[in-house]
N, C-alpha and C positions, 0 to 999 in steps of 0.2 A: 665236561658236557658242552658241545656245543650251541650257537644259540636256538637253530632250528628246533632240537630234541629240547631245548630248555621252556622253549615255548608248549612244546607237546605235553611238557608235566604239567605246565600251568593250565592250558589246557582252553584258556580265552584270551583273547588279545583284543585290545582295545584299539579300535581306528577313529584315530584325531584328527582332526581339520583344527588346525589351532591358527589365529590372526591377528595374537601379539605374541610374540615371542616371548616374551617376559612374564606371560604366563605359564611357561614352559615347569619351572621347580615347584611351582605351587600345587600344577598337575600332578607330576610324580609322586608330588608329596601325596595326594589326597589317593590315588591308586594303590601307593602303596600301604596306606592307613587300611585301605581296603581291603588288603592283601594279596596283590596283584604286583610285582614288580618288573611291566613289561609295557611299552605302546607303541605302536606305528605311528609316526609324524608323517602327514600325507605329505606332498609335496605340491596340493591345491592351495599351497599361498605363499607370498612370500616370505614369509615368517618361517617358515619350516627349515631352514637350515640355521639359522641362528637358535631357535627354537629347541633343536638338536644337544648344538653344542652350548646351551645352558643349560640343560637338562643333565647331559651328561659329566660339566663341570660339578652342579648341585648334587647329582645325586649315581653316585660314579658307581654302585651297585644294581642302578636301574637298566633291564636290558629294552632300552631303546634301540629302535628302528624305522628307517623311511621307508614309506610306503606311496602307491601312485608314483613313482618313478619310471618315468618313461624315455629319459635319452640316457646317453653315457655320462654328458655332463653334467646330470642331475645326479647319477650313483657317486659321482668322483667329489661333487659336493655334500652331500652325505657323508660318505664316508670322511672324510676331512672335518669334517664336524664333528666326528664320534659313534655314528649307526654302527650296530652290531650286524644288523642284517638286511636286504633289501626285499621289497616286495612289490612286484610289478603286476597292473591290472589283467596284461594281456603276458604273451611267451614274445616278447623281441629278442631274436640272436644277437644282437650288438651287445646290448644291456648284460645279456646271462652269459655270454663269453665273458667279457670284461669281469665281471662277477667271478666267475671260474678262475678267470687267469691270478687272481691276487686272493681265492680263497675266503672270499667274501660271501657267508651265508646269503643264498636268493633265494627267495620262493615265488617265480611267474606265475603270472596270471595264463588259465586256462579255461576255454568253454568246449573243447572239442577232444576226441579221441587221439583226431590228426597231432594237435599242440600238443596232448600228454607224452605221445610217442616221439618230439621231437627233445621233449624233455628228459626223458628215459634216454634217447639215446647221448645226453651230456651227464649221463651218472644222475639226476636228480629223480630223488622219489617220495618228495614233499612240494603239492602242488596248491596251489591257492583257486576255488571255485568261484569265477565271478560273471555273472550275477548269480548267486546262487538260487535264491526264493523262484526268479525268473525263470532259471535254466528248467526248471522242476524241483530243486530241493533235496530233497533225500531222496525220493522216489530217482530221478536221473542217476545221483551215487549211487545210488545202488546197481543199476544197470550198468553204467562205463565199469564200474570197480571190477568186474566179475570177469571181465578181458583186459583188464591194466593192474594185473598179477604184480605187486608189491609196492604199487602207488598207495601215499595217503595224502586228506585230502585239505586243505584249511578255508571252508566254504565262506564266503562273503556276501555283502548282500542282501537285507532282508534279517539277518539274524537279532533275534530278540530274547531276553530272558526267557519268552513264552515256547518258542521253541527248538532253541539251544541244545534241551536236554536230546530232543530228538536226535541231532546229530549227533550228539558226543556219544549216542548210544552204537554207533555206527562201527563196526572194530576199525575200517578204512579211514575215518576222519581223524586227524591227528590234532586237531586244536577247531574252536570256531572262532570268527572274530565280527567285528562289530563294532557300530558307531554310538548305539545307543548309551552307551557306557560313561563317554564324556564329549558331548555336542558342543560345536564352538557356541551355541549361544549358552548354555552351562558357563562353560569356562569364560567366555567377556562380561558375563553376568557375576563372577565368584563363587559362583555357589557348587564350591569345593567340597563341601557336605556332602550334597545331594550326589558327586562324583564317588565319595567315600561309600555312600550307602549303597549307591547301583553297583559299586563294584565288590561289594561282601555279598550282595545277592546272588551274583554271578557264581564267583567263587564257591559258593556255597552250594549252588547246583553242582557244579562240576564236580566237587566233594561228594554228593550223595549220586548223581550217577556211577562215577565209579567204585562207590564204595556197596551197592545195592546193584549197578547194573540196571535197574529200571527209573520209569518215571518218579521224580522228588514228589 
């Protein structure tokens, strides 16, 4: 399984802004207590690529990934760190070629029909919705998805426990993701706990929507 589809099972992903590195194993750890072994390390600090590759020293089952990646020399420092996969706010061609040429799971950032179609025509059909709450939310999914015939979608943005389940109820939406999960002032504070607990909440949605199909 690759890591795209791997996140699809999980089904949430967690977006980190982290701004010590060193609190990178502590993270995974408390996510994965959660039952979550997966996160996006944005690339809003400098910490994120160290951050990376301690994360995936500590904890080498963890499917980490950078996120916020916006030039080539930010995907090629990631990856050198140990990211699994990359994830871009916006669709930059530089970025998702490079991507392509070494096999390097991406999922660009899109707000338009135009972006999805340029994505589609580079084989990719796992797209990331950002802003999503902004763009409209489910209500917009709904409408693109219904002429972008076997796109899915990984909305960003806005996404909260409260309604997560909305989307995940979406057959188009392949995962949601989200910062609420583990905020850097969470994590410079420690409070690893509170990372553990929001993230069985999560999971735990995700479990009963797919398992029911409706609201938990």
């Amino acid at each position: 399984m690759n890591s795209i589809d791997r996140l699809g099972e999980l089904g949430v992903v967690p977006v980190v802004k982290i701004d010590r590195a060193s609190d990178g194993p502590d993270l995974a750890r408390a996510l994965m207590e959660g039952g979550l072994p997966c996160a996006e390390i944005t690339f809003r600090t400098n910490a994120a690529e160290e951050a990376i590759r301690l994360i995936h020293a500590a904890q080498p089952e963890m499917l980490v990934g950078a996120g916020t990646v916006l030039t080539v020399p930010q995907a090629e420092q990631a990856v050198a760190a140990g990211a699994r996969f990359i994830v871009s706010p916006g669709f930059d061609p530089k970025v998702v070629d490079w991507c392509l040429a070494r096999n390097m799971p991406i999922i660009p950032g899109i707000a338009t029909s135009t972006e999805a179609l340029m994505a589609m025509d580079r084989g990719l059909n796992v797209l990331k919705f950002f802003p999503s709450e902004i763009l409209g939310g489910t209500a917009m999914l709904e409408a693109i998805s219904a002429a972008l015939v076997g796109i899915k979608f990984l909305p960003t943005g806005g996404i909260s426990l409260a309604n997560m389940a909305a989307y995940l109820q979406l057959r188009f939406v392949h995962a949601v993701a989200g910062s609420w999960l583990a905020t850097s002032k969470m994590i410079t504070a420690g409070a690893f706990a509170d990372i553990t607990r929001l993230t069985r909440e999560a999971v735990a949605v995700v479990g009963r929507v797919r398992s029911y199909g409706g609201e938990p």
